[in-house]
TORLOZA-960146 format. One record per residue: residue in three letters; x, z, y of N, C-alpha, C, O in turn. Coordinates in steps of 0.05 Angstrom, whole numbers, plus 5000, padded with zeros to 4 digits. Example, Ala and Ser with C-alpha at 12.3 -4.5 7.8 and 13.67 -1.06 7.14 Angstrom:
<pts>
PT   res    npx    npz    npy   capx   capz   capy    cpx    cpz    cpy    opx    opz    opy
PT   Ala   5264   5156   4886   5246   5156   4910   5264   5156   4934   5285   5169   4934
PT   Ser   5257   5142   4955   5273   5143   4979   5258   5157   5001   5268   5161   5023
</pts>
This chain:
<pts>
PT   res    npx    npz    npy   capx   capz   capy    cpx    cpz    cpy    opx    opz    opy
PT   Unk   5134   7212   7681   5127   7185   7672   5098   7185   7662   5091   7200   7644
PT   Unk   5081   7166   7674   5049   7153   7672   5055   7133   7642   5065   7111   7639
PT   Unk   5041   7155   7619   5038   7131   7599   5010   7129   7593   5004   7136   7570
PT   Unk   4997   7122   7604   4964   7112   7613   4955   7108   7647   4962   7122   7665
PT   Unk   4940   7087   7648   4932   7080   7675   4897   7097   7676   4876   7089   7665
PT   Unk   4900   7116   7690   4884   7135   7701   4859   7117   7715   4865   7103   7734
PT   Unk   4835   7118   7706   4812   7105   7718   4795   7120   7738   4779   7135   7728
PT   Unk   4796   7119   7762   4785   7128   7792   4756   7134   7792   4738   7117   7793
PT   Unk   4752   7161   7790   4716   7162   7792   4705   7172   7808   4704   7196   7809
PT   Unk   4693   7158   7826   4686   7158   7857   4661   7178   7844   4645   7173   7826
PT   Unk   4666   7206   7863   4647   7234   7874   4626   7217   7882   4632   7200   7899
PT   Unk   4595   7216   7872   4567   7209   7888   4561   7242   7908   4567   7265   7901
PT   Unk   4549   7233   7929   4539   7254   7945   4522   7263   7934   4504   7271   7949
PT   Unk   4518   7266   7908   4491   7283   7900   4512   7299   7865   4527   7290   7848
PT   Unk   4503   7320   7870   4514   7338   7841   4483   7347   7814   4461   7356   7818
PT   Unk   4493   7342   7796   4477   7358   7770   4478   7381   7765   4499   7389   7755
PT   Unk   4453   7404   7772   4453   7427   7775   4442   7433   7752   4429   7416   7740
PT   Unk   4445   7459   7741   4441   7465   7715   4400   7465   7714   4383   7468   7731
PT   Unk   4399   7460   7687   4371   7451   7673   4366   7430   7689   4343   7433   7696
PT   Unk   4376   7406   7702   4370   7396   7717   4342   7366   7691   4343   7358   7668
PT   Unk   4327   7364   7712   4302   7333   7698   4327   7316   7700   4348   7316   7713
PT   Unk   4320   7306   7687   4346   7282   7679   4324   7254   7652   4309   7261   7634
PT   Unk   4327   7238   7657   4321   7206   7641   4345   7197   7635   4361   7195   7653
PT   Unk   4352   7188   7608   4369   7177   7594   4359   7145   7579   4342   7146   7561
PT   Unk   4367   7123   7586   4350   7102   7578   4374   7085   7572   4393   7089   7588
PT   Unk   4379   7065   7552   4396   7042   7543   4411   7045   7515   4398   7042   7494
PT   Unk   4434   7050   7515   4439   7026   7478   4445   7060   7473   4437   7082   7482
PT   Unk   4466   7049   7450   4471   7084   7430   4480   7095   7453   4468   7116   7457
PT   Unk   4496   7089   7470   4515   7110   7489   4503   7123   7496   4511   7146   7496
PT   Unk   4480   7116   7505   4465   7136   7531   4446   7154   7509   4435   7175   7517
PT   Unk   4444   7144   7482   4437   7164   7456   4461   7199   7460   4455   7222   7465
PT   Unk   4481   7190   7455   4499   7203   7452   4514   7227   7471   4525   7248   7467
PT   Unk   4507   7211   7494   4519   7224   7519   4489   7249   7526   4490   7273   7526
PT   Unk   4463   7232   7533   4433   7248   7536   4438   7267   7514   4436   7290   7520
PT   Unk   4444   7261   7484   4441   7280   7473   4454   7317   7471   4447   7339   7463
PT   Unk   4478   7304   7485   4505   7326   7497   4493   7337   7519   4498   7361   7521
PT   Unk   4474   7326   7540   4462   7348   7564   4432   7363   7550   4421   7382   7560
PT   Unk   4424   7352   7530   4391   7365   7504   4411   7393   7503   4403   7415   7510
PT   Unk   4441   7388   7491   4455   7407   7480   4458   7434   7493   4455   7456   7481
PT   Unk   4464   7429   7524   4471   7441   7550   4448   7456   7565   4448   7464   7588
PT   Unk   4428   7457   7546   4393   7460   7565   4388   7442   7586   4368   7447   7600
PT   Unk   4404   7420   7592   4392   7407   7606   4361   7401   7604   4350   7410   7584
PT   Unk   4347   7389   7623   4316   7386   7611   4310   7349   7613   4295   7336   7627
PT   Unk   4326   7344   7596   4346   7312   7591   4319   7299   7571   4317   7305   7547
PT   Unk   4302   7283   7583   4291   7260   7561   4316   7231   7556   4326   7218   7574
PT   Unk   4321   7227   7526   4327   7218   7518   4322   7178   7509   4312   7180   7487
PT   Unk   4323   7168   7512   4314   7140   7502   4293   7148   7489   4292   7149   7464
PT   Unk   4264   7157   7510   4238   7162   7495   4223   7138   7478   4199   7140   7471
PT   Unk   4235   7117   7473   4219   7103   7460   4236   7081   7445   4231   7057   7443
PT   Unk   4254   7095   7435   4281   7079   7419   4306   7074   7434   4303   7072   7459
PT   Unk   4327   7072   7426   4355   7053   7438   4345   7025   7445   4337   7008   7429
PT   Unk   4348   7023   7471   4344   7000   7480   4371   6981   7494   4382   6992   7512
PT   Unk   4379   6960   7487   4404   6944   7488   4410   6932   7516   4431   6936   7528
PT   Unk   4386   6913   7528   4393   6893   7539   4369   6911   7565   4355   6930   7562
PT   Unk   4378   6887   7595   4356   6902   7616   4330   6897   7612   4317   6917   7617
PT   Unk   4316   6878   7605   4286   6870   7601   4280   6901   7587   4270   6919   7600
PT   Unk   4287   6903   7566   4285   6928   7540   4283   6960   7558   4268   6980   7558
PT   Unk   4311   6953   7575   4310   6980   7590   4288   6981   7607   4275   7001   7603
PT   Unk   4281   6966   7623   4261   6962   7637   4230   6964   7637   4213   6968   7655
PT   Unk   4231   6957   7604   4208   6962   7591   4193   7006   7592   4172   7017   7595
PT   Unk   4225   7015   7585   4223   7032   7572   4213   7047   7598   4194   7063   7598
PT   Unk   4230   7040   7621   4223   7051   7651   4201   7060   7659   4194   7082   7669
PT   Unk   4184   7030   7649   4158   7027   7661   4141   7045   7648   4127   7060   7661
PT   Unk   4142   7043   7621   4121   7061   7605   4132   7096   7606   4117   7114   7598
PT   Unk   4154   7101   7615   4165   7122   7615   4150   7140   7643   4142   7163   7646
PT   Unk   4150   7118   7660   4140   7128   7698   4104   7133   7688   4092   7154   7692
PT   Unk   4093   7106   7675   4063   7118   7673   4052   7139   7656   4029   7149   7658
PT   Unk   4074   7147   7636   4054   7168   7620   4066   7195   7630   4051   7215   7627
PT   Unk   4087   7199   7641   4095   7217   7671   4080   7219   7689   4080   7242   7697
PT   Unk   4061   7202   7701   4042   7201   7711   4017   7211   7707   4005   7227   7721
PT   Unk   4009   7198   7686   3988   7215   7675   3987   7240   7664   3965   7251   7661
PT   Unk   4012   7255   7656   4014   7278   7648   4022   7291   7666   4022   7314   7659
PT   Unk   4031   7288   7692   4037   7301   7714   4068   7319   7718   4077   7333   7736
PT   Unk   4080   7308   7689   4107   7319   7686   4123   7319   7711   4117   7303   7729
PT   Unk   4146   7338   7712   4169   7336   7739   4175   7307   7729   4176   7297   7706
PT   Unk   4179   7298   7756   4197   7270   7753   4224   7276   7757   4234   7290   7774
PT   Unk   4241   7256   7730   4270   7260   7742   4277   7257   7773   4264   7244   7790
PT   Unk   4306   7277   7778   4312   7265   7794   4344   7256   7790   4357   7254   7810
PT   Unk   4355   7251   7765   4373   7236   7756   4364   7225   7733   4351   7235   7715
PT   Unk   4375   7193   7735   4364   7171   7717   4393   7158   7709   4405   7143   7723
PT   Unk   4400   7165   7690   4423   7143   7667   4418   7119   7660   4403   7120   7640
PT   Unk   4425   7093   7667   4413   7068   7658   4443   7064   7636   4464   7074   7646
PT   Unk   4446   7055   7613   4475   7050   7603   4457   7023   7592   4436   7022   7579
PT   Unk   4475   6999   7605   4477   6974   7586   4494   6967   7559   4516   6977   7555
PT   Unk   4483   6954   7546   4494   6944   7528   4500   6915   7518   4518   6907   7503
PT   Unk   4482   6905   7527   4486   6879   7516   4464   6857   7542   4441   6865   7548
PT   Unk   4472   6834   7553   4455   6811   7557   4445   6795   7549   4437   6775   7561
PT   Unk   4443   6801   7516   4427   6782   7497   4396   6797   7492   4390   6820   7488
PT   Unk   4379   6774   7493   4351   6786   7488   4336   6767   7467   4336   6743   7464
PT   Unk   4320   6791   7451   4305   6762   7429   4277   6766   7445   4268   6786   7456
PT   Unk   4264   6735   7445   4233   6740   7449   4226   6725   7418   4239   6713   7401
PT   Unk   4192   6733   7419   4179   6724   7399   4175   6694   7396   4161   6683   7413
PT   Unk   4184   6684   7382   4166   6648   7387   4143   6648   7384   4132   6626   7387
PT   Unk   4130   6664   7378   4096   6659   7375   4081   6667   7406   4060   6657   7413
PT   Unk   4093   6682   7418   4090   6694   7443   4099   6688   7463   4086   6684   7484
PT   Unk   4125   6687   7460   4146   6684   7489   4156   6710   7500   4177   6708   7513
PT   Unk   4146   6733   7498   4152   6764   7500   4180   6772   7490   4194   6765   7471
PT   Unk   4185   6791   7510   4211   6790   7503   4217   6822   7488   4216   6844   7500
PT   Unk   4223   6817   7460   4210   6849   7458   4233   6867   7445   4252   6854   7435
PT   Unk   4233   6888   7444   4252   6919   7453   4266   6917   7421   4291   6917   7419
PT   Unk   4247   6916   7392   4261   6918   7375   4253   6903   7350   4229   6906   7345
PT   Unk   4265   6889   7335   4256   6868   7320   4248   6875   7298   4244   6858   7280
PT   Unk   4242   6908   7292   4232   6917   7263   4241   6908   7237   4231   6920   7218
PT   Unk   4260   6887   7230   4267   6884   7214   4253   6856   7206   4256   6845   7184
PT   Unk   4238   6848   7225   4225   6821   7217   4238   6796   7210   4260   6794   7223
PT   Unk   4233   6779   7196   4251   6760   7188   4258   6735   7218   4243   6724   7234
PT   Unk   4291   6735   7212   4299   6728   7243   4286   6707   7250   4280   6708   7274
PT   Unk   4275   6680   7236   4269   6651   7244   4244   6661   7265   4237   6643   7281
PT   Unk   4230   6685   7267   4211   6691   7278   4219   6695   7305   4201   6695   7321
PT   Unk   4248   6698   7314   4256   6703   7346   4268   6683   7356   4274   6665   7341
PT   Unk   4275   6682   7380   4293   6656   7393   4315   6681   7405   4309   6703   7413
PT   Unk   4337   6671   7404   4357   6692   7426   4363   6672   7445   4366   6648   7443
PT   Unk   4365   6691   7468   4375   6678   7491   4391   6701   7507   4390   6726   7503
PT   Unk   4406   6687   7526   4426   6703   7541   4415   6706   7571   4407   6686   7582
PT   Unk   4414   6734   7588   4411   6736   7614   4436   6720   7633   4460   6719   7625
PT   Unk   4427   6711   7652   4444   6704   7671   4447   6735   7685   4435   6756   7681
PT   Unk   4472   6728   7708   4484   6752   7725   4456   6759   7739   4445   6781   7738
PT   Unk   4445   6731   7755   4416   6738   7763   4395   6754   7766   4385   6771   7782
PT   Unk   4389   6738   7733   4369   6754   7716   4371   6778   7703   4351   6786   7691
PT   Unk   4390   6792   7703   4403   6816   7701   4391   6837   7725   4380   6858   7721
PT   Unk   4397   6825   7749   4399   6841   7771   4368   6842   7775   4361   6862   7787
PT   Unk   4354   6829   7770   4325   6832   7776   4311   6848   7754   4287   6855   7756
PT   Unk   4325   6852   7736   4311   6865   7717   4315   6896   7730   4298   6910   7739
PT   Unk   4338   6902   7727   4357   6923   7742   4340   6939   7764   4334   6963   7765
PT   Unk   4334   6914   7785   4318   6917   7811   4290   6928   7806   4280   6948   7816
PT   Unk   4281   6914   7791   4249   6927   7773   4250   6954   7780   4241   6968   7797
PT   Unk   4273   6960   7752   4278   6983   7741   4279   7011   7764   4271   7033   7756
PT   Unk   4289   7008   7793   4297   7017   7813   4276   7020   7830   4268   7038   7845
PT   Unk   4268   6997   7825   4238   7004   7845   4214   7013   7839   4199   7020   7857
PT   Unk   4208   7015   7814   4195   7037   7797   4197   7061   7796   4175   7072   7799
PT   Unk   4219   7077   7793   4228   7100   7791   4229   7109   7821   4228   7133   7826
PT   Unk   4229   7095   7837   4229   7107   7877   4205   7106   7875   4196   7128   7881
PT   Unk   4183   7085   7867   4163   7092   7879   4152   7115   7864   4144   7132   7881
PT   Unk   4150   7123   7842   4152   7155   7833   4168   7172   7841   4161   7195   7843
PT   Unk   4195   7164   7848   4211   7194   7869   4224   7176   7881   4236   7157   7872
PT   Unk   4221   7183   7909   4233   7166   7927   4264   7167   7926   4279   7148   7926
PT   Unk   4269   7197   7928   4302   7206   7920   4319   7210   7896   4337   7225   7890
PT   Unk   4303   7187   7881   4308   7190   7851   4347   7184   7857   4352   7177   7880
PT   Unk   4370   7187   7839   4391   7169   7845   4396   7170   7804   4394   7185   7785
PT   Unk   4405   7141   7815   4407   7129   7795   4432   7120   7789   4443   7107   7807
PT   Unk   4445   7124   7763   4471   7117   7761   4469   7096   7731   4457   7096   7710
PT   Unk   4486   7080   7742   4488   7061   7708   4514   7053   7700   4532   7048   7715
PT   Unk   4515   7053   7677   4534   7054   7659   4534   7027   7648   4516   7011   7647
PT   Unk   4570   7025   7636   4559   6994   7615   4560   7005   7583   4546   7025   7584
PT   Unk   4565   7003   7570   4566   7017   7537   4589   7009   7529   4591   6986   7521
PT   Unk   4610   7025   7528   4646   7003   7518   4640   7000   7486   4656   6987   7473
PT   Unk   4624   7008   7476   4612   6993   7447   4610   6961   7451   4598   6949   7469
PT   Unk   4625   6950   7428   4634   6927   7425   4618   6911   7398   4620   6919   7375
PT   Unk   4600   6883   7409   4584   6874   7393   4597   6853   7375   4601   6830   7384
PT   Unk   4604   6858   7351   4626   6845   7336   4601   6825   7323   4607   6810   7304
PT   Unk   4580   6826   7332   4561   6797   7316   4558   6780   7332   4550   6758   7323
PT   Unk   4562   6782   7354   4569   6760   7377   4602   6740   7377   4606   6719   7389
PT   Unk   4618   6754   7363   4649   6748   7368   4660   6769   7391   4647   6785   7405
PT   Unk   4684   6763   7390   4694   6785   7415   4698   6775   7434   4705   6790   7452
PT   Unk   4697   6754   7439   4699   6736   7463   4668   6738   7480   4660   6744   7502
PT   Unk   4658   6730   7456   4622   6728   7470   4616   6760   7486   4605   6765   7507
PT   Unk   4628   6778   7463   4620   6809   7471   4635   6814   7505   4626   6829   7522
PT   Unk   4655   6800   7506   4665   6807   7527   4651   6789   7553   4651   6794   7577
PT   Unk   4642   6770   7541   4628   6758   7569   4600   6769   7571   4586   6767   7592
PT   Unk   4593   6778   7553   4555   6796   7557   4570   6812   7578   4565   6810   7602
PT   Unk   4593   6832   7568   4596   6860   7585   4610   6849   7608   4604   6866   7625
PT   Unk   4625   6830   7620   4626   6817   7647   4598   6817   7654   4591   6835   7669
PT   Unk   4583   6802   7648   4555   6798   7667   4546   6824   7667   4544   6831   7690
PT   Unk   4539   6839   7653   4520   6866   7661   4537   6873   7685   4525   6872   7707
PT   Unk   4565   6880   7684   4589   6892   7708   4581   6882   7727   4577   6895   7747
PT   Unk   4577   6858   7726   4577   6836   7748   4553   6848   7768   4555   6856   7791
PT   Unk   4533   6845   7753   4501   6854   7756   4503   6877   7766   4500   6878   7790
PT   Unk   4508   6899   7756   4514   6918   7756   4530   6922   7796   4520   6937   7813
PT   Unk   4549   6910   7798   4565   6908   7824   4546   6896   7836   4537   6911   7854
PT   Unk   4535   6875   7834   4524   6864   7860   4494   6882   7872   4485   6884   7895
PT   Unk   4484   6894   7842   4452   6910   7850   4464   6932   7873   4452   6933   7895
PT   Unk   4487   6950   7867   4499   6963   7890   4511   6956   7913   4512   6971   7931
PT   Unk   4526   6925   7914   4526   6923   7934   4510   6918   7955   4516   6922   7978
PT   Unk   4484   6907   7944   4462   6902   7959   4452   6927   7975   4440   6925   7996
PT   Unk   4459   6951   7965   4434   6968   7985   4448   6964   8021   4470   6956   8028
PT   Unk   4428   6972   8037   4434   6965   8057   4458   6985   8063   4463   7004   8048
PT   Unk   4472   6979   8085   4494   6992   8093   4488   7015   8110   4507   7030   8115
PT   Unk   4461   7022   8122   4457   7041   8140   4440   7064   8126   4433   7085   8137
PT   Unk   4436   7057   8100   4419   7076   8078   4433   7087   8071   4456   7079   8073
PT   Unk   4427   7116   8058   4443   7133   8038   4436   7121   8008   4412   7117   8001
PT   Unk   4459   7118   7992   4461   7106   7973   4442   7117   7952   4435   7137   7964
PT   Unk   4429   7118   7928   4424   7127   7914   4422   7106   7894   4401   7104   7881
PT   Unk   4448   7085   7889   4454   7075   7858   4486   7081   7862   4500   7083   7883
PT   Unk   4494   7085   7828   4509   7091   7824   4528   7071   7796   4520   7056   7778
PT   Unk   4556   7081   7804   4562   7066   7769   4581   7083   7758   4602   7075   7767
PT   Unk   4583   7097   7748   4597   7112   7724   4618   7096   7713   4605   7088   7694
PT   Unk   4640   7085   7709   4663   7077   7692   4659   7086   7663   4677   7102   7657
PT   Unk   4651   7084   7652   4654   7093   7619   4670   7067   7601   4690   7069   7587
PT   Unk   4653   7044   7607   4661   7030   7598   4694   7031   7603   4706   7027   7582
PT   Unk   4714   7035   7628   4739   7035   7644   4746   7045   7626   4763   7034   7611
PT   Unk   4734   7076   7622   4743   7109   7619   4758   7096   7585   4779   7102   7574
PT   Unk   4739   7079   7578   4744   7089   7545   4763   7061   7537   4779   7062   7518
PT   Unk   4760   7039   7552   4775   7011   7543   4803   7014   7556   4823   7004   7547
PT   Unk   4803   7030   7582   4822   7020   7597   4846   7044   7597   4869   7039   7601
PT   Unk   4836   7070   7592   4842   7093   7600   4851   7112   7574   4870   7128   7575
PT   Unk   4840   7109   7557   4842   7118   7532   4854   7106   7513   4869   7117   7498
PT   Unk   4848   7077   7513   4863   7040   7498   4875   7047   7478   4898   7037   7474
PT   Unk   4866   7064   7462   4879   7060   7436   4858   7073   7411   4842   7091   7416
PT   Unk   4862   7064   7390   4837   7057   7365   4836   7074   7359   4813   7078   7352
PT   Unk   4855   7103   7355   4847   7125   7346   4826   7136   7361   4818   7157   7352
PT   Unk   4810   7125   7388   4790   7142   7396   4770   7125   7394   4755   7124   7413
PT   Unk   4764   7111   7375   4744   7094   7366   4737   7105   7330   4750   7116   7312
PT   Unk   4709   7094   7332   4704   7114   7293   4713   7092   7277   4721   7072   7288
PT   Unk   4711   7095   7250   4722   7079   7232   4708   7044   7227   4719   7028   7213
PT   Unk   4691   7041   7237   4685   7016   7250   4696   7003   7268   4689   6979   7267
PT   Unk   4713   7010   7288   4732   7004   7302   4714   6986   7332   4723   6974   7352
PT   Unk   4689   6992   7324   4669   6993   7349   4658   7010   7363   4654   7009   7387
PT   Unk   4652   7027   7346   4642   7047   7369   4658   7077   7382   4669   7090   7364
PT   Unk   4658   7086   7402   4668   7103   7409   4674   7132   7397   4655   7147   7401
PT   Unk   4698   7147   7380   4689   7162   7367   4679   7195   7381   4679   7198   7405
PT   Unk   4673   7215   7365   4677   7242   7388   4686   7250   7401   4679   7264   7420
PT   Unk   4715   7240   7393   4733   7257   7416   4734   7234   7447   4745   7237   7469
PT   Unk   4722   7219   7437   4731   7196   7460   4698   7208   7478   4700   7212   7502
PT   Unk   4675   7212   7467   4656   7214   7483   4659   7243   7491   4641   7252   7506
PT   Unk   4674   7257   7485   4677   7286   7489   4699   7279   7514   4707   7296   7529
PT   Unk   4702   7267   7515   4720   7259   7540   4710   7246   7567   4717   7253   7589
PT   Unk   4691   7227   7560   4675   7222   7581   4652   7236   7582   4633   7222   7590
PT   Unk   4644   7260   7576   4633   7288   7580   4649   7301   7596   4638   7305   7617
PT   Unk   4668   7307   7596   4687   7319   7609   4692   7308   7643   4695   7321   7664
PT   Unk   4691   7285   7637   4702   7273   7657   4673   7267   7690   4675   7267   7715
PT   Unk   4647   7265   7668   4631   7269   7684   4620   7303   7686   4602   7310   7700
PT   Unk   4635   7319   7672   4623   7345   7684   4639   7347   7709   4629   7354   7730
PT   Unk   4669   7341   7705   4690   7349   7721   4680   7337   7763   4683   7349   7784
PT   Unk   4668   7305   7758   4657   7286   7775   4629   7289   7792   4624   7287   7816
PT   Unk   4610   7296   7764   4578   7299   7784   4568   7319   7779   4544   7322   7776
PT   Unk   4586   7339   7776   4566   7374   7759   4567   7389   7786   4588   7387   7798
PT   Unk   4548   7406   7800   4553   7417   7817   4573   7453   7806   4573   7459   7783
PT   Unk   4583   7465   7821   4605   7486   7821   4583   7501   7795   4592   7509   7774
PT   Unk   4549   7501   7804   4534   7529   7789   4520   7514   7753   4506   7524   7736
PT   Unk   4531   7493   7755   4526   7478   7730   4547   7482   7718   4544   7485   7694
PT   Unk   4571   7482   7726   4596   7483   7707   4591   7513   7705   4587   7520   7682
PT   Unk   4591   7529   7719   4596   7556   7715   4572   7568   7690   4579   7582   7671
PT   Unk   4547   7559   7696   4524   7555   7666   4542   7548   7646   4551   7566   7632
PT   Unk   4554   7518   7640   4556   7518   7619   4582   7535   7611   4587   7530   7587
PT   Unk   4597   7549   7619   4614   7566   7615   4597   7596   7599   4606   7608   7579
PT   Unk   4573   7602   7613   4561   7626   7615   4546   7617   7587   4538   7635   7572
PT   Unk   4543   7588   7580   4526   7581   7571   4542   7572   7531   4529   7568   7511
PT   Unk   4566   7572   7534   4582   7562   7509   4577   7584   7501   4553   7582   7500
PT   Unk   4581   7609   7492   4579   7635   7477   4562   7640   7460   4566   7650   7438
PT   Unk   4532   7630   7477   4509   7630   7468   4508   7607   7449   4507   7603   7425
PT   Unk   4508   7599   7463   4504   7567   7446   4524   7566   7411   4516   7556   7390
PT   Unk   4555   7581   7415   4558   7591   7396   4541   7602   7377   4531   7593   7356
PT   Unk   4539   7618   7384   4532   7645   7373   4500   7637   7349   4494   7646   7327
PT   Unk   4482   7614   7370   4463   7611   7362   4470   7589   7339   4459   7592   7318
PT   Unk   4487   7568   7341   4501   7555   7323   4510   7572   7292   4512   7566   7268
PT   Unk   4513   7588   7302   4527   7610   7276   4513   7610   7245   4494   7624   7237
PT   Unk   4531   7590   7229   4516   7594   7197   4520   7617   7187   4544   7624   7192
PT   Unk   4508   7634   7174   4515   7669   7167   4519   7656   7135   4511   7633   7130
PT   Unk   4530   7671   7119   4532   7681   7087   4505   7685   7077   4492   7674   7059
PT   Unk   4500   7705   7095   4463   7717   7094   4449   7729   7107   4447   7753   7113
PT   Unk   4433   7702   7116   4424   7697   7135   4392   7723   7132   4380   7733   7151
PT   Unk   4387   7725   7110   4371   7749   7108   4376   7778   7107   4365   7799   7099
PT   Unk   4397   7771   7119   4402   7803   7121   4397   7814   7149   4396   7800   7169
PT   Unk   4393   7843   7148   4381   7853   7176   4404   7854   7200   4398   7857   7223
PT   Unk   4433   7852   7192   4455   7851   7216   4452   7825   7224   4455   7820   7248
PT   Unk   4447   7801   7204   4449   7774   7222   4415   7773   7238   4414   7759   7258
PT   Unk   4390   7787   7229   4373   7784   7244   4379   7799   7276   4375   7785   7296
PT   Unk   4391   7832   7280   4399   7834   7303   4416   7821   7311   4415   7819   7335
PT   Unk   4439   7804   7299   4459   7788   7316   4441   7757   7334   4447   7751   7357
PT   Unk   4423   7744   7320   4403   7723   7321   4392   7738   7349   4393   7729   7372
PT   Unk   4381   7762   7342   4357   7775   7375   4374   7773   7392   4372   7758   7411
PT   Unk   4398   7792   7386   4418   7791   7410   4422   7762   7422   4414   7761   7445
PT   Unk   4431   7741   7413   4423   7723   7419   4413   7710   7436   4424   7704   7457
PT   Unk   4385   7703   7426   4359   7699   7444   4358   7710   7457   4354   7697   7478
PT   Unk   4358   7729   7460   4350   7745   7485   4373   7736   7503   4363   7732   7525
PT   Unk   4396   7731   7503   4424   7730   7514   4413   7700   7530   4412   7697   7555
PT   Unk   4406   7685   7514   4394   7653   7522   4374   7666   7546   4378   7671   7570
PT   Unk   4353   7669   7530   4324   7675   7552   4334   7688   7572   4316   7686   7588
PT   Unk   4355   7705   7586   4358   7723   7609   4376   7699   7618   4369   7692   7640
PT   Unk   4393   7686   7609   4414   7658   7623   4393   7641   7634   4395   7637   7658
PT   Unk   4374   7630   7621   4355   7603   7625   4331   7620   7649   4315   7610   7665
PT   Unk   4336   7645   7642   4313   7656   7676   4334   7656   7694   4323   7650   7715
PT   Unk   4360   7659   7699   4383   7670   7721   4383   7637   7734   4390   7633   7757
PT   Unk   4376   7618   7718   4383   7590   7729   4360   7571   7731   4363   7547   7737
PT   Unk   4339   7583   7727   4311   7570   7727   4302   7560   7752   4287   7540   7752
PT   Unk   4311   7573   7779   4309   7561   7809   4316   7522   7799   4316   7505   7816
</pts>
């Protein structure tokens, strides 16, 4: 007997190979989840320029993310995480700009407004065509954030996260049919509302997702887009990662300094065996 409805996560033709370039961009989730592949040696940039909520914001972050990549000549990803969060955007009334974070400024200073399914998808589209024209074979997967905006109402929260979905579905169904795909959508939002559905895997706010619930959709995407020699790293790779974790009693003593070398060195010979 099925006492949970199991959420379907369609294999992309492309796998995450260990240290793989990786961009992480959108609300806390994609904080949380980027921060779990930082953990893994991935070579994972993070929401380089804050948690960003809504697509304008993400979009923003895109853009300035591709030019100073540019100018520094860094590898360009070739996996990009978009996670939405929200289709509410404030612009400035003094400006009309629609901008990433409100610093704490006093609110009469913003207007909020809501994206249409639309205007979603064009932001989205921006976002997509930016990143190709810096790697053509970039693939791009997006996420919605099952973080739940309790200052909207729960009604309102649930119709922002319909439209991103929505958006979200139609930007993929658009690519042409004779192309190889390179957008993607991740279920998280599914994984964690639909699949998991119950509050004990939410934190004591009863909004946001707690560890064991994102340790799950870790799981679920190692199990989905990790290639065979990435899982087998991070297997090769938990020991170490222990080990270097390790709080000692005393830490100045000369057995925890050879246990520390052993160590490192243990890391540095793993991170050359997988450096291809």
């Amino acid at each position: 007997m099925e006492f949970r409805t199991p959420v379907t996560i369609p294999t992309p033709p492309f796998q995450i190979e260990p240290l793989e370039v990786m961009l992480f961009v959108g609300s806390c989730f994609a904080d949380n989840i980027g921060q779990r592949f930082v953990e893994e040696k991935f070579r994972a940039t993070v929401n380089p320029y804050g948690t960003m909520y809504n697509p304008a914001s993400v979009l923003h972050t895109v853009e300035r993310f591709c030019q100073v990549c540019g100018q520094d000549a860094q590898p360009f990803p070739r996996i990009v995480f978009i996670t939405l969060g929200t289709n509410h955007i404030y612009r400035l009334k003094a400006t009309g700009e629609i901008v990433d974070n409100c610093q704490k400024r006093p609110q009469q200073l913003f207007r909020e407004e809501v994206l249409s399914v639309d205007e979603i998808v064009d932001y989205l589209r921006q976002c997509v065509e930016t990143l190709r024209f810096h790697r053509p074979d970039v693939q791009v997967v997006f996420t919605v954030s099952p973080i739940r905006y309790a200052k909207y109402g729960f009604h309102e929260s649930q119709l922002s996260k319909a439209s991103l979905l929505l958006a979200v579905d139609q930007l993929l169904r658009a690519q042409p049919p004779s192309s190889v795909s390179h957008l993607f959508y991740f279920p998280a939002y599914e994984l964690v509302l639909d699949e998991l559905r119950d509050y004990r895997f939410y934190k004591e706010d009863m909004l946001h997702p707690s560890a064991q619930a994102v340790e799950y959709l870790w799981q679920q995407l190692v199990e989905h887009y990790f290639s065979s020699s990435a899982r087998r790293f991070l297997q090769e790779w938990k020991p170490i990662k222990a080990a270097l974790s390790h709080r000692p009693f005393h830490p100045d003593s000369e057995e925890y300094r050879r246990f520390l070398a052993d160590a490192q060195q243990k890391e540095r010979e793993l991170l050359s065996r997988y450096s291809h």
